[in-house]
C-alpha positions in Angstrom: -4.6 5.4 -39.1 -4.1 5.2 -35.2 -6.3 3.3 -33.4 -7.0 4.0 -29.7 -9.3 1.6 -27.1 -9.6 2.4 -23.7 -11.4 0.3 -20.8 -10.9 0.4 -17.2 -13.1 3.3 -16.3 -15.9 2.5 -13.5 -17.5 3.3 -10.6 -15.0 4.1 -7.3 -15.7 5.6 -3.8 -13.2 7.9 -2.5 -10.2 6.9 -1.7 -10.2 4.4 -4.0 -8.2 3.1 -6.9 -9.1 1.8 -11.0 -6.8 1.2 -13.6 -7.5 2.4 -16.8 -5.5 0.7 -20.3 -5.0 1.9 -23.6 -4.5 -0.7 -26.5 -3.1 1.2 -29.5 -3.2 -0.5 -33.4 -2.3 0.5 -36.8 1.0 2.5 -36.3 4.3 1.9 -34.6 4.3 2.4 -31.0 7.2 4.3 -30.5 6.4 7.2 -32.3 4.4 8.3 -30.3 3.9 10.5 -26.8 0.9 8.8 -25.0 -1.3 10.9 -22.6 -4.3 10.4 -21.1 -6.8 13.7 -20.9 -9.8 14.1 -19.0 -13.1 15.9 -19.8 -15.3 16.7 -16.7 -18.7 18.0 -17.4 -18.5 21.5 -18.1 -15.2 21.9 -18.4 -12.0 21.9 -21.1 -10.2 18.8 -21.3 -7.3 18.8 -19.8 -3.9 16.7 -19.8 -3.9 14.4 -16.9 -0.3 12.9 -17.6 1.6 11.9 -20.6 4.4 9.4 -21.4 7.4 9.8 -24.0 8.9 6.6 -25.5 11.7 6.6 -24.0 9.8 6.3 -20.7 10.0 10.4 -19.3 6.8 11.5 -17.5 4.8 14.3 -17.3 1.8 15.0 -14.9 -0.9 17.7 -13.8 0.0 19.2 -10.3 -3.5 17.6 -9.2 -3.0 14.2 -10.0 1.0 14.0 -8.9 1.9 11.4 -6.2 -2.1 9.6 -6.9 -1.7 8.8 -10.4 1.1 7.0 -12.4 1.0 6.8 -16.2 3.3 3.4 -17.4 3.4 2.1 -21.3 4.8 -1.1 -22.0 5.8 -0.8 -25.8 6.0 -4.3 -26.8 2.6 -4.7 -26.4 0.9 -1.7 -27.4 0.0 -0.6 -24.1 -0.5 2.6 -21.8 -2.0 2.6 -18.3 -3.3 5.2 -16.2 -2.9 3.9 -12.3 -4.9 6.0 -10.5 -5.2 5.9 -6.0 -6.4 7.9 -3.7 -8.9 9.0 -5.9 -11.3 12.5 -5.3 -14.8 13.4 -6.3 -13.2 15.9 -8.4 -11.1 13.5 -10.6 -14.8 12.3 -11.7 -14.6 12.8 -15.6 -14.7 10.7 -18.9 -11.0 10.0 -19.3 -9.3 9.7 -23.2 -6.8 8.3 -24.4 -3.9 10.4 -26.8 -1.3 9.8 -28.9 0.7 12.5 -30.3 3.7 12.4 -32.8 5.6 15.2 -32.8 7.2 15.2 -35.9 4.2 15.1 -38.0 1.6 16.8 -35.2 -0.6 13.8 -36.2 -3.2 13.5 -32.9 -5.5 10.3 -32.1 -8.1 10.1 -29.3 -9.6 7.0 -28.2 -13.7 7.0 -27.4 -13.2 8.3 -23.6 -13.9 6.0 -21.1 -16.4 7.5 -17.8 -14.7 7.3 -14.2 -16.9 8.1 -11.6 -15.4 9.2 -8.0 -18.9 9.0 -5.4 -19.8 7.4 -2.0 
């Protein structure tokens, strides 16, 4: 069983920056795609950006060039750095790991980023 905790989420006016982690337990690392999703009220969630082992990125058209996704794989770790950030990235933000070999999926509890003046 996959365990995901996030933390980083927060308060932030526009413009701003947070940095959002992702500590992931009971399973190898490696086997996994990492993402981070977002949910903003009223809407699907959607994939924000995801990260393959090896390193290769993916990334919504909205958040390209303001967010950077990073894992370090010795440690356990994902990041979500996000700058420049917009009212509209306002959302609780998850944490996913994915295996594609065995389409086993694992969400963390969200955390709540909040983009006001």
């Amino acid at each position: 069983q996959v365990q995901l905790v996030e933390s980083g989420g927060g308060l932030v006016q526009p413009g701003g920056s947070l940095r959002l982690s992702c500590l992931a337990s009971g399973t190898i690392f490696t086997y996994y795609t990492m993402g981070w999703y977002r949910q903003a009220p009223g809407k699907q969630r959607e994939l924000v950006a995801n990260i393959l082992s090896g390193g290769s990125t993916n990334y919504a058209d909205s958040v390209k060039g303001r967010l950077t996704i990073s894992r370090d794989n010795a440690e356990n770790t994902v990041d979500l750095e996000m700058n420049s950030l917009k009212p509209e990235d306002t959302a609780v933000y998850y944490c996913n790991a994915f295996r594609t070999s065995t389409h086993r999926n694992y969400w963390g509890q969200g955390t709540q980023v909040i983009v006001s003046s």
